[in-house]
N, C-alpha and C positions, 0 to 999 in steps of 0.2 A: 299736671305736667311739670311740678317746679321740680320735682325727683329728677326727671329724665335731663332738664336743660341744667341741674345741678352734677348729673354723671356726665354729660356732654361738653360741660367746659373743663373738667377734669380730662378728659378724652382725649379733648381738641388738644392740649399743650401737653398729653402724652404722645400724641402724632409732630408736633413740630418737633417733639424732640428726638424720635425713631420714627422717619417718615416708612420705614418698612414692614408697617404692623398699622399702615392706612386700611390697607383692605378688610381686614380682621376686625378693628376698630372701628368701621364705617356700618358693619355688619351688625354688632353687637348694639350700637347708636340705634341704627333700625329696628333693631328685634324687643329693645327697652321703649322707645316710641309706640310701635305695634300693640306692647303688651296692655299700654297703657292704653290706647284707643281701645282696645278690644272690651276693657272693663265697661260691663253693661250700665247702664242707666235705669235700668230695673234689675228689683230683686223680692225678696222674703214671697218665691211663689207656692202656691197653693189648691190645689182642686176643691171641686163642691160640685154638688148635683142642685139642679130646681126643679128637673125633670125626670124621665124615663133614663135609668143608669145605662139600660142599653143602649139609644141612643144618643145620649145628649152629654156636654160635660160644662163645668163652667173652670173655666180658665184666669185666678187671680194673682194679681201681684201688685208691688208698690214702686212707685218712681224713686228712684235713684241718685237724686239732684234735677236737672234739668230733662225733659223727656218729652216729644212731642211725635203725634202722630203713627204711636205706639199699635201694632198689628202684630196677633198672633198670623203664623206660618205654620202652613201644615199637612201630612200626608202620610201614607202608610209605607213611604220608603225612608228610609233613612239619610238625607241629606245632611247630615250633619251641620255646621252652620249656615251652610248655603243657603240662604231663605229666598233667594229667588229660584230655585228648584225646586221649592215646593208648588202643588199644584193647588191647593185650598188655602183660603187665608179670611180673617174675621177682625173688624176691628174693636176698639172697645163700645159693648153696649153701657158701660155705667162706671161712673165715676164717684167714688166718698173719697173727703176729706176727714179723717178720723184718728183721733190720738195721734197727731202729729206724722200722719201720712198721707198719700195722693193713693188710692185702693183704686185700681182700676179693676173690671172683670168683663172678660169675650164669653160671651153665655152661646156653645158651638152647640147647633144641631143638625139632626139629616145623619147621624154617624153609625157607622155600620156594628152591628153589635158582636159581639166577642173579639173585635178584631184591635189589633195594638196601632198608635198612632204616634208621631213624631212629631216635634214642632219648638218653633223658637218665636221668643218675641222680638220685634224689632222695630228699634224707632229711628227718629232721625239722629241720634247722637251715636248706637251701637244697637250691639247685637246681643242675644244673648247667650249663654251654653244652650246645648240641646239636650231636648229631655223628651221624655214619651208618656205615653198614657193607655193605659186599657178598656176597651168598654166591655160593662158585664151581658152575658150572655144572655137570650130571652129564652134559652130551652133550659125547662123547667128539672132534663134527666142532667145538666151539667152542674157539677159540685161549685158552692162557692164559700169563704174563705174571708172572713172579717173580723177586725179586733172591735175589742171593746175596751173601753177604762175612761179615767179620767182623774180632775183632779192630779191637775201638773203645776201647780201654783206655787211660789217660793213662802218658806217660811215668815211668819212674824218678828223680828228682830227680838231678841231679849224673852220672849214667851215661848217660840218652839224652836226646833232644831230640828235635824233630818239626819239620816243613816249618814255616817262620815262626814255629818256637819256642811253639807251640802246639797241642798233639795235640787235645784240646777244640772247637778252631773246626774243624780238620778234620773230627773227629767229626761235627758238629753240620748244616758242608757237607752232606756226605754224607746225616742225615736230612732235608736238607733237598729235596734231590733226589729222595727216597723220594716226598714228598707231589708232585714236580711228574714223576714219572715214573708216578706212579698205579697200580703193579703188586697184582695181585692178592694178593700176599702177600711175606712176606719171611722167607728161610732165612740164618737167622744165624750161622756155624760157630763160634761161640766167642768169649771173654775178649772179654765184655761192659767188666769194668773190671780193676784190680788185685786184685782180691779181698781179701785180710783185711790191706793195705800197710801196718803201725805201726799198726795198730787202725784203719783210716779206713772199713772199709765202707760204715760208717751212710752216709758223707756224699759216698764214689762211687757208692754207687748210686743216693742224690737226685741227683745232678748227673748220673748220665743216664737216669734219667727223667724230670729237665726235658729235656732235650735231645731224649727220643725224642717228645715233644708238636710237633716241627718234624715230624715224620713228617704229622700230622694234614694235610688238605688246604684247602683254600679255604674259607670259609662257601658262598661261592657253590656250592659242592660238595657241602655239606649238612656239611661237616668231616667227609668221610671219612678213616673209621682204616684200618691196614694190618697186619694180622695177621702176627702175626711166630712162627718155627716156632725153637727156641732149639736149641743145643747147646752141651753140656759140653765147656768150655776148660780148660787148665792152670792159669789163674787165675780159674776160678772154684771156689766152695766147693759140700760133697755137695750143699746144701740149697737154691743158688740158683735155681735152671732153676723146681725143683718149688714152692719159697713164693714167688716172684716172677711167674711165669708160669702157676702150674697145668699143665703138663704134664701127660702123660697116664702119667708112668711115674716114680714115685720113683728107679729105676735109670737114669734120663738117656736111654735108646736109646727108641725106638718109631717104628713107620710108618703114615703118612696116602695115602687113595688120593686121585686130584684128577679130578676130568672125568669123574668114570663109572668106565670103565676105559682113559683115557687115561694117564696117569701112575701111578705106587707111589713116593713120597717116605719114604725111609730116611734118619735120624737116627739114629748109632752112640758110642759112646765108646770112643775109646783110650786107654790109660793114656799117658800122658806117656814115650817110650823105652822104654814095656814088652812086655810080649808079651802079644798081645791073645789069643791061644788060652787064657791064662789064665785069661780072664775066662769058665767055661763057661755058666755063664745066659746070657749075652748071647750067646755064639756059639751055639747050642742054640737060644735064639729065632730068629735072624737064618736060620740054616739051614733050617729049618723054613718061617720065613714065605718064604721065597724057594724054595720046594718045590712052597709053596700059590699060587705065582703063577708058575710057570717048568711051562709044556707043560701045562696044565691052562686050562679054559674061563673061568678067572678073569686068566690072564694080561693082565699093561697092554699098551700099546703100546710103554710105556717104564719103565724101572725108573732109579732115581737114586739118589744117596746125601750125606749131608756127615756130615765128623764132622771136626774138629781138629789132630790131630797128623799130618802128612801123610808118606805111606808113602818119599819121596823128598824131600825138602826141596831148593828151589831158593836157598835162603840158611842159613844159621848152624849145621845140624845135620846128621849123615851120615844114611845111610838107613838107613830100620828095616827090618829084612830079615822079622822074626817079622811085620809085618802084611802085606808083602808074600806072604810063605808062607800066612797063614792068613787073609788076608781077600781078596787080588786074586784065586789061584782060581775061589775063589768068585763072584765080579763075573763071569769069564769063564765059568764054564759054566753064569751063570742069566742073563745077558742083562743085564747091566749096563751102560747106553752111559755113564753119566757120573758123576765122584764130584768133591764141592765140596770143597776139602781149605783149611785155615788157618793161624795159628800162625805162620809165618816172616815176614809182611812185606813181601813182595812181590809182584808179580805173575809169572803162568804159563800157558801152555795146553801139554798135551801131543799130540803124533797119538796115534791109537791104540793103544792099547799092551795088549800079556800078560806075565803072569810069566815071564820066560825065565832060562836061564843058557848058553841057546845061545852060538853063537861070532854075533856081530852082537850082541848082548845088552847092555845097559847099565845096571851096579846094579840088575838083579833086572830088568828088563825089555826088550822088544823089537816093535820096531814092527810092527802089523797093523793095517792101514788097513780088514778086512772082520770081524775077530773082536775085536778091542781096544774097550777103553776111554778113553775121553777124562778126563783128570786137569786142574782148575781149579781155581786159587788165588791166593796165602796167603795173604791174611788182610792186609788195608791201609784199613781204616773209621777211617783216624786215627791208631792205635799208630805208633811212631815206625818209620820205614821199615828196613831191613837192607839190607848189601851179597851181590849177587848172589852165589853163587858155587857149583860143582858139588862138593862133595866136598871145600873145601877149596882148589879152584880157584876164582880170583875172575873173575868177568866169563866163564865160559864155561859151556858149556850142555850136556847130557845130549844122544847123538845121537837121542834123542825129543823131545825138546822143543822145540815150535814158534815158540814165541818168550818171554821172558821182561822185566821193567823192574822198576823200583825206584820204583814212583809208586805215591800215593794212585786209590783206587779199586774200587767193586762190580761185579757181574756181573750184567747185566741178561740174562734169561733167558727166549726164546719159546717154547713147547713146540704143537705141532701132531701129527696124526697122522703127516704122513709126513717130518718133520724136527722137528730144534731146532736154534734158531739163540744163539748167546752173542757178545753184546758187551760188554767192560769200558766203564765209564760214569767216566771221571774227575772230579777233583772244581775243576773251574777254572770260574770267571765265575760262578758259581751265581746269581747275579743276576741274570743275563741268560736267562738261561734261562725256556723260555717251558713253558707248564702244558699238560701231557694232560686231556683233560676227560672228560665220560663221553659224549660224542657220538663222539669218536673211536675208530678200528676196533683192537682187540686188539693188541697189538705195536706202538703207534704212538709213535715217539722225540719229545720234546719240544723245539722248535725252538733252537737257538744248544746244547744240551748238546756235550759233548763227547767224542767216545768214541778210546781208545787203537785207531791207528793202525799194528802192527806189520807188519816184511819180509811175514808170511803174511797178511794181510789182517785188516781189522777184523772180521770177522764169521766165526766157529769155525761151520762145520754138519755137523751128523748125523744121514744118511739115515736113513731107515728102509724099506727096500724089501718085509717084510711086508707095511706098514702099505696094504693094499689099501681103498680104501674103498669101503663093502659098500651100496645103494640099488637099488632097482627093476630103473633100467637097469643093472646090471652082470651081472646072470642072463642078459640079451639082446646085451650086446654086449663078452661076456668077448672076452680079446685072447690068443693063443697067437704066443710069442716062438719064433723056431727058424731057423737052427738054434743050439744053445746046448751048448757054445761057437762059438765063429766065429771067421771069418780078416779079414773085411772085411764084411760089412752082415750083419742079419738082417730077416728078416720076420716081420711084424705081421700076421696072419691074424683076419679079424672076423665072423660071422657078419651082420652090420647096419651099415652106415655111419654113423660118427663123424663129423659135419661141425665143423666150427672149431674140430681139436684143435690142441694144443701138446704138442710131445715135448720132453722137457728129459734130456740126457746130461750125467752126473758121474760126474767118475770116484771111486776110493775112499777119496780124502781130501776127498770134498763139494766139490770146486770144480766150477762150471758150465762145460762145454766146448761146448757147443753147442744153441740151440735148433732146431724147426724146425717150422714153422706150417703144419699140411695138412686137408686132411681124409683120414680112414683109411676106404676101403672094400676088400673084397677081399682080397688079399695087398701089401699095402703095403712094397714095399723100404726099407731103413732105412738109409744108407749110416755107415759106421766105419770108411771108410780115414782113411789119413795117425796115426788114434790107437795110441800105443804097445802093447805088448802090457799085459795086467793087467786088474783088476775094474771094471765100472761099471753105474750103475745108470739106467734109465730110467724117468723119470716122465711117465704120459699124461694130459692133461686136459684133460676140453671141461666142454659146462654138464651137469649132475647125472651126472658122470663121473668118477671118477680108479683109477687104476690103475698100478702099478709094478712093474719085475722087474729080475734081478739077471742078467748077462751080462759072458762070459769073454770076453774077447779073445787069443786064441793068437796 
């Protein structure tokens, strides 16, 4: 208040002296009072999940100075600040003191799934802006839309530097893009900031939690937040994830299902170069839950993973062999397609890959374009970039890996039933960059962004040729493929004509090799000369139709 009563007495002996600009000046006294009161007492807010995405949210933030009696407001109309208009309200279930803040979080449940939600906090001292939130959908046929990255941590004084000599604006790029790429949520693999650098925590992790309020979206949007799913980095401390974020696990690891049983999102921790079969609570869970969801009725359509220290490093470190032994595996015999890896600084995609020590084999792994796993990384949200390099080798690449660079950059991530698609999202123009709203369709890129460009194409896919989708008409107009394998075409046998189908042919690194526009009745020939010999998969779809199978080529 000492602002307000410092323009107030200026005021005051501006009205004795022109008592004919009372009115005007009594007004403007008012609306600087006002403005002031209205500044909330909480701030730096943030989502997280513990639960079911579709119904549940947790609702964080920090006290502001003085703050008592702190209750989110809330409902699916828009009241603006009016918090007594809202018809739902939660108050705090849990309270940390941590790095020099008061972390309160409303952990909401009972919430309706895909549907968007409004809400303010409010204590006894103010109010706050309003902002909204979406829950994810639990039908499995609705697209969903998640970033990845990490490693937003500021430089080392005197030892690194960052693009324009500031790791910070980068950071900040990068949430900035969050809000105009509108994604469902956001998996974050790690070292948030420097952790405990010369004592600074208090005041890296205020400075990004100003920064992750760029995350926030338009008003016009209702200021939608973006729920972020955290993981345990090398620089971060035991306590951060769980008093900053509410996590759903004091031990750092734990898994969310998304869409129903579209996805299984895994959150792991590795020690920093150690050996992760060490760790047996967390491999004991991780076994297990991938037990309860591997050839059992609860299986996703996709299983995924992030966690930080990455099992093959594309810059600064050799590979860790102990997570390769004791966590990839694993990935391969429960159906793993993709793991979000961090920590080195640069960018990655790999083809598919299993643990090998075959002859073709390369540091613990080897290409399988029908059984492998797809490896994404490291970790470039701003920390100061690294030089490429394999082992030690600078500028060359593992003979799995599909393409690699040394730029800022997230991983923008579509998931469907019978594919994921990953583009890296760089961090250039961000100004220009035009906003996703909520009118547009699921996976939709925001105009002028920028997405990395490499020899293999900007866009990583991985099939899914289970992923049959299951409706009315597919009892009537199931499709038998055969013969399988084959030399040159097979046939498509229907009981029912398919009119205004589209068959799409890829082969088993997901690149598209052919469409072909027909209608299917009968025994429908499929021709596959001129293609090499190897695996591909065929996707069919007309309207309330889709269906896929997997075929050999001899």
């Amino acid at each position: 208040m000492t602002l307000v009563f410092g323009k107030a007495f200026f005021l005051r002996t501006a009205i004795n002296k022109n008592p004919m600009k009372h009115y005007l000046t009594f007004s403007l006294i008012v609306f600087l009072m006002t403005s002031n009161l209205l500044k909330a007492n909480t701030r730096y807010y943030r989502l997280s999940y513990r639960d079911d995405p579709s119904t549940t949210i947790v609702i964080g933030w920090s006290a502001n100075g003085t703050s008592t009696n702190a209750k989110v407001y809330y409902g699916t109309s828009d009241m603006g600040i009016n918090w007594a208009s809202y018809p739902l309200n939660h108050s705090i279930d849990t309270t940390t003191s941590y790095v020099g803040l008061t972390n309160n979080f409303a952990r909401i449940t009972g919430l309706t799934p895909n549907t968007k939600y409004y809400f303010v906090v409010k204590d006894d001292q103010s109010t706050s802006a309003r902002y909204s939130f979406k829950t994810i959908s639990d039908n499995p046929n609705d697209d969903i839309t998640f970033i990845s990255g990490g490693d937003s941590r500021t430089n080392i004084p005197i030892f690194e530097s960052c693009t324009d000599g500031n790791c910070r604006l980068q950071r900040q790029n990068g949430n900035k893009l969050v809000a105009k790429t509108r994604p469902n949520f956001v998996a974050f693999s790690g070292d948030f900031t420097f952790g405990n650098y010369f004592g600074t925590a208090n005041s890296l992790w205020s400075d990004w939690l100003t920064d992750w309020q760029l995350t926030i979206g338009p008003d016009a949007d209702g200021g939608l937040m973006i729920p972020l799913i955290g993981c345990f980095g090398n620089h971060e401390l035991n306590n951060d994830l769980w008093c900053i974020f509410d996590i759903t696990n004091s031990n750092n690891y734990y898994a969310l299902s998304f869409g129903g049983n579209l996805f299984r999102f895994y959150t792991l921790m590795p020690t920093d170069g150690g050996d992760v079969c060490a760790d047996a609570a967390q491999l004991n869970w991780f076994t297990n839950d991938l037990a309860n969801y591997t050839g059992t009725s609860s299986e996703p359509y996709w299983k995924m993973l992030q966690y930080h220290t990455p099992m093959v490093p594309h810059a600064e470190t050799a590979p860790n062999q102990s997570m390769i032994d004791c966590w990839a595996s694993l990935f391969q015999a429960n159906n793993v397609s993709v793991c979000f890896e961090g920590h080195s600084h640069v960018l990655k995609y790999t083809w598919p890959v299993v643990p090998s020590s075959a002859a073709g084999s390369d540091n613990g792994f080897i290409r399988d374009d029908v059984n492998g796993t797809v490896y994404v990384g490291e970790g470039c949200w701003g920390a100061p970039l690294r030089t490429l390099y394999t082992y030690y080798n600078a500028n060359q690449a593992y003979n799995w890996t599909r393409n690699q660079a040394a730029t800022e950059g997230f991983h923008l991530v579509c998931v469907s039933k019978t594919k994921i698609e990953i583009r890296t999202i760089k961090f250039d123009a961000v100004a220009s960059v035009g906003q996703v709203t909520s009118s547009d369709p699921a996976c939709t890129l925001p105009t002028g962004i920028s997405v990395w460009t490499p020899s293999n194409g900007a866009v990583v896919e991985i099939l899914n040729p289970a992923a049959n989708i299951t409706d009315p008409l597919n009892s009537i107009k199931k499709i038998t493929v055969f013969p399988n394998p084959t030399s040159n075409f097979v046939t498509l046998t229907v009981k029912q004509k398919i009119p205004k189908a589209t068959i799409d042919i890829y082969n088993g690194m997901g690149k598209l090799l052919k469409v072909v526009a027909c209608d299917i009745e009968g025994d429908y020939k499929l021709s596959m000369e001129n293609l090499p010999k190897g695996t591909y998969f065929i996707f069919i779809e007309a309207e309330g139709f889709s269906e896929s199978h997997k075929v050999i080529l001899e």
